[in-house]
N, C-alpha and C positions, 0 to 999 in steps of 0.2 A: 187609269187615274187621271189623265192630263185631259181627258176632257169631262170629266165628273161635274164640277161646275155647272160648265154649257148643257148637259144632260139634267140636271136639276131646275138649271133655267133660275139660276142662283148669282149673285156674284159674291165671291171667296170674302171678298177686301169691304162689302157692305151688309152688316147683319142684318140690315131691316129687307133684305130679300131670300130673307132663309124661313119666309112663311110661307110652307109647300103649296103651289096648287093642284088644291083638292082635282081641279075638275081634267088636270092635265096628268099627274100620276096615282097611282096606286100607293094609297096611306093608309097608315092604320094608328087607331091612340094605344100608346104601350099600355100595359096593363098595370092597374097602380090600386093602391088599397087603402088611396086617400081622396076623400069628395073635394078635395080643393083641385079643380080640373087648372088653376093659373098654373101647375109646374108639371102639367104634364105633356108628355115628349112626345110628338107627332113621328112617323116612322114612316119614310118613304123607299117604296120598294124600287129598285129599277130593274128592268126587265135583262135578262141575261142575251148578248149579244153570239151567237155561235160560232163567230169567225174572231173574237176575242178572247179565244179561251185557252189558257198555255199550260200544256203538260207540267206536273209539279216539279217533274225531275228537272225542268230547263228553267222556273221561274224562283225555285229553293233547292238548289242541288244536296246542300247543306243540313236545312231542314228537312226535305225528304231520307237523307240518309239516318238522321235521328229515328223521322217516324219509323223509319224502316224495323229498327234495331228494338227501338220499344215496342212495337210491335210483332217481337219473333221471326222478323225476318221476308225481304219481299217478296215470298208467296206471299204471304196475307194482304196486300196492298191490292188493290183494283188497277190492273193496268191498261185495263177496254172496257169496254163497256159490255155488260154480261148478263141475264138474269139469275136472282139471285132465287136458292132452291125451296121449297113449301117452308113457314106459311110465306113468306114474301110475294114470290111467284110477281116479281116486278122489276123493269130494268135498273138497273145502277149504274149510273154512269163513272168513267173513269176518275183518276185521280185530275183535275184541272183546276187550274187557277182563272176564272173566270169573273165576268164584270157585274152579275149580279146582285150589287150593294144592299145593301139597308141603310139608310141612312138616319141618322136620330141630328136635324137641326142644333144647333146650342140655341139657348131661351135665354130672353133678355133679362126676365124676373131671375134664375136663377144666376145668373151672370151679377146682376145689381145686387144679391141676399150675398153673394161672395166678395163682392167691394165692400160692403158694408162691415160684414164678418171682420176684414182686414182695417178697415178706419175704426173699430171701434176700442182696438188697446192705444189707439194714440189717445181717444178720447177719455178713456178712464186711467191713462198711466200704468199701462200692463208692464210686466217685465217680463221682455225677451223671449221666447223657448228655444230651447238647444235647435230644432226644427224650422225655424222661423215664419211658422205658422201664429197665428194667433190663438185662443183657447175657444173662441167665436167660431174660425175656422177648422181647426180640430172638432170640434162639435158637430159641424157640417160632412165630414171625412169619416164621421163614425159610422162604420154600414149597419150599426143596430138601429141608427136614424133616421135610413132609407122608407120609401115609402112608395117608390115608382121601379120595384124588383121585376123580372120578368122569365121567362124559361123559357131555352135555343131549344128549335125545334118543335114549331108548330103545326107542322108538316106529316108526322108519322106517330105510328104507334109504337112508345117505347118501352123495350123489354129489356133486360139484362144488358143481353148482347146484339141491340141494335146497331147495326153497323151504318148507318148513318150519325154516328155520335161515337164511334167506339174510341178517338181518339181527337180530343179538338184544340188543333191549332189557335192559335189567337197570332194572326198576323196584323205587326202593327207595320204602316207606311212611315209613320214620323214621331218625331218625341211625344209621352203625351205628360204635358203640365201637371204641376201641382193641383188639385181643384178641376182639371179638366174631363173626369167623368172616366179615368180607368175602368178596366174591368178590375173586377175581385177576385182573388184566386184563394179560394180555401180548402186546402185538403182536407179537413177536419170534416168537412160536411161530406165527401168521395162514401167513404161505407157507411155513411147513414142512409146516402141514396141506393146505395146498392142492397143494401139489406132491405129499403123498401121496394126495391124492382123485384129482387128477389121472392118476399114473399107475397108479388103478386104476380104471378107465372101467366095469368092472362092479359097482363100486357095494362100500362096507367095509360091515362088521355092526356095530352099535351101541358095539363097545367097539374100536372103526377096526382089526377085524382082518380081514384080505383073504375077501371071498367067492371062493368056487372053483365050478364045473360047477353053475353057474344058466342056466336061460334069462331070466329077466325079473329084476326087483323084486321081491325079497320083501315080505311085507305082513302075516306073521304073526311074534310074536316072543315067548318065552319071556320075560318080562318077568322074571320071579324073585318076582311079588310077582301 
């Protein structure tokens, strides 16, 4: 993380230099299901360093002991690198905590739509919420208002019991703000997905839309980026 920055070719402390360059890293546009391209999130991939890469057990001893437990215990954990058996028949590398970011920029537009949100009970004489959010702001924070959603795991074919997803972490480095673009955590939605993985036993494509006249696992994928 300490030199993330200088790898981005970014400075932290200056926003107007968190416009990726295209021609220097691997971007991609997140996927959004709205034509207004002003608030959508550019995605900078950075390439995974090999000599950067820390065993989970030394970098969340903690964490890992959790995974472990929800998991049935550390057989189930990858603790080398292995191939995994038919259909996979592809290596899996160990448990490591590694530098391969994604980076999603903050955006100026949505950063100013969030100021505004917030000036705008001063301007009409709102009162208060227990939250101290504004109802402008609240409105913003509602995930039925999203419109730039996207789905981890662009990478593989997933089924049931794909074990590249069988259990996912969300590690955070630092607080994350009110309005600063958390992830969402909805259990509600866990057995909808599973009932739909379920009853497609041949396996969905990365954005869970049904494969059709496959013989195996795919393993190649037009990433977009």
């Amino acid at each position: 993380m300490s030199d993330m920055w200088e790898r981005l070719g970014m400075d932290e402390k200056d926003k107007s230099t968190w416009e990726p360059d295209r021609g220097k890293w691997t971007t991609s546009l997140m996927s959004s299901t709205s034509n207004d391209s002003t608030n959508s999130r550019i995605l900078v991939h950075l390439l995974r360093r090999e000599d950067h890469a820390i065993p989970f057990r030394d970098f969340a001893p903690k964490a890992r002991a959790a995974i472990c437990e929800l998991s049935g215990g550390e057989q189930h954990i990858l603790m080398e690198d292995k191939v995994m058996p038919p259909p996979m028949d592809e290596p899996v590398p160990q448990a490591v905590m590694n530098d391969s970011f994604i980076v999603a920029p903050g955006i100026a537009s949505l950063e100013k739509q969030w100021k505004e949100a917030g000036q705008h009970a001063h301007d009409v004489g709102e009162t208060a919420r227990p939250d101290g959010l504004t109802s402008a702001q609240a409105k913003l924070l509602d995930p039925h208002a999203g419109n730039n959603y996207h789905i981890d795991g662009d990478f593989f074919h997933h089924f049931l019991d794909s074990p590249e997803q069988g259990l996912l972490p969300i590690v955070l480095f630092s607080d994350v703000k009110v309005g600063g673009g958390g992830t969402y955590i909805v259990p509600a939605a866990i057995p909808i997905m599973a009932k739909h993985l379920y009853s497609h036993s041949q396996g969905v494509m990365p954005d869970m839309s049904v494969v059709k006249d496959v013989a195996g696992p795919i393993k190649e994928f037009d990433h977009g980026f």
